[in-house]
C-alpha positions as protocol buffer text, in pm:
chain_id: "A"
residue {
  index: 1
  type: UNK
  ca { x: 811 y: -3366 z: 226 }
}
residue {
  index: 2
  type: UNK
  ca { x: 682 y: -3419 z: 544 }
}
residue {
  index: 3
  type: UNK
  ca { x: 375 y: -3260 z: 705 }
}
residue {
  index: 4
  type: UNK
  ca { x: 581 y: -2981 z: 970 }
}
residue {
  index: 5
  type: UNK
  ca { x: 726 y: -2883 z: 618 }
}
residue {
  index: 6
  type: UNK
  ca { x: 385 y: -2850 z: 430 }
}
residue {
  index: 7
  type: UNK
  ca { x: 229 y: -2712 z: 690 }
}
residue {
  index: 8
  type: UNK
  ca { x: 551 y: -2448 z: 779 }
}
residue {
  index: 9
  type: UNK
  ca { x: 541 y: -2371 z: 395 }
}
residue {
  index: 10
  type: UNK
  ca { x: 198 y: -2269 z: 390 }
}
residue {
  index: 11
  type: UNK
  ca { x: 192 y: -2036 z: 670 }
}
residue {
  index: 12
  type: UNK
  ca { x: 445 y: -1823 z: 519 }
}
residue {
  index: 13
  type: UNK
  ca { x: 238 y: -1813 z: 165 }
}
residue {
  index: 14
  type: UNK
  ca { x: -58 y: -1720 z: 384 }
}
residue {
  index: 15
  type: UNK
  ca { x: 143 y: -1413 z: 557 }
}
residue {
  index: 16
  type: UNK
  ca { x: 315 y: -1340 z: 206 }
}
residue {
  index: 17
  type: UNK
  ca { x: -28 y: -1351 z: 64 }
}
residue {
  index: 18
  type: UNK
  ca { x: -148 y: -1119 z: 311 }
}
residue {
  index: 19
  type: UNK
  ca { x: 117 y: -887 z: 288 }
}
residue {
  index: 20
  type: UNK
  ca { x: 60 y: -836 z: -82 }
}
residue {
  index: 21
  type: UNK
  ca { x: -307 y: -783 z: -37 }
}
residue {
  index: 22
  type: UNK
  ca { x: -246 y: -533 z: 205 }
}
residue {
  index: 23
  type: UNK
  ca { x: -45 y: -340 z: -24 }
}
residue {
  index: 24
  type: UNK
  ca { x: -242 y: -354 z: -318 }
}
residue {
  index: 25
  type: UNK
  ca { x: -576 y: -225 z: -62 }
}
residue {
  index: 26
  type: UNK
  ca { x: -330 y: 74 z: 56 }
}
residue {
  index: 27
  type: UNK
  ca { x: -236 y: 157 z: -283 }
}
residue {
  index: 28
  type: UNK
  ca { x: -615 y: 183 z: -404 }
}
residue {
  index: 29
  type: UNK
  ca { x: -672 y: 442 z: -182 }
}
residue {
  index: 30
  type: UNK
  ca { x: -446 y: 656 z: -356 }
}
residue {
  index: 31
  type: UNK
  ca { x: -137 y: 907 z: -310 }
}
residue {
  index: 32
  type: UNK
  ca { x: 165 y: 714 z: -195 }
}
residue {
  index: 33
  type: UNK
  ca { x: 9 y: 502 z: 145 }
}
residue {
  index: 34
  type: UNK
  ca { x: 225 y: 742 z: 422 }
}
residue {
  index: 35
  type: UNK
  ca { x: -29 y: 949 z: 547 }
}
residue {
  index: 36
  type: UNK
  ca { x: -94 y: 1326 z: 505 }
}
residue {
  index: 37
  type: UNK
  ca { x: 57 y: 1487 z: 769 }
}
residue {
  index: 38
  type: UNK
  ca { x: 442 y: 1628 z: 745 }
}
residue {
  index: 39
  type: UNK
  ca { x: 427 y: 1533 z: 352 }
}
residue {
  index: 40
  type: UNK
  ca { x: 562 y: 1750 z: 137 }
}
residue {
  index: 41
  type: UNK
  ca { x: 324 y: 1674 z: -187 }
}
residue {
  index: 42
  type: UNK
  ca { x: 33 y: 1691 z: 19 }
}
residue {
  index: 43
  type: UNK
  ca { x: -97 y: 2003 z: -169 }
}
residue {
  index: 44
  type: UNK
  ca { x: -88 y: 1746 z: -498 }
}
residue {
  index: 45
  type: UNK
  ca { x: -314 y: 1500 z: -382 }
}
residue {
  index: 46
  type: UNK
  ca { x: -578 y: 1705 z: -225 }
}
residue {
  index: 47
  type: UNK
  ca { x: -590 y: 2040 z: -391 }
}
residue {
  index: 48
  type: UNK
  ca { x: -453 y: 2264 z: -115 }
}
residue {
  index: 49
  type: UNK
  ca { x: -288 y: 2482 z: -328 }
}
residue {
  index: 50
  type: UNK
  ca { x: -311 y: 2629 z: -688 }
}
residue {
  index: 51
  type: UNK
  ca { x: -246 y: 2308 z: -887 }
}
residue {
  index: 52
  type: UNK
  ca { x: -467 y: 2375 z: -1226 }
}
residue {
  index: 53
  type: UNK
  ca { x: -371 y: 2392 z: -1581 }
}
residue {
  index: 54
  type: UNK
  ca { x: -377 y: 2709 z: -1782 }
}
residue {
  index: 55
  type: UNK
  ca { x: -442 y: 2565 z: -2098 }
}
């Protein structure tokens, strides 16, 4: 391997890397990452309508 290959090689690990962490920082806010407005399930995620249990 030359160095244009190594160094080629670890620029795309660093944006796959970032991509990844990205992801997993979006999904730890919680609800599906798309934002609340037009979503249909919006109600499920922060309790705008009658979602509790009658147990």
């Amino acid at each position: 391997m030359n160095l244009s290959t190594i160094i080629i090689a670890l620029i795309v690990l660093a944006v796959f890397i970032a991509i990844v962490a990205r992801g997993i920082q979006k999904r730890g806010k919680g609800g599906c990452g798309c934002g609340c407005s037009g979503c249909p399930s919006a109600g499920l995620c922060h309790g705008g309508g009658d979602n509790s249990r009658n147990d």
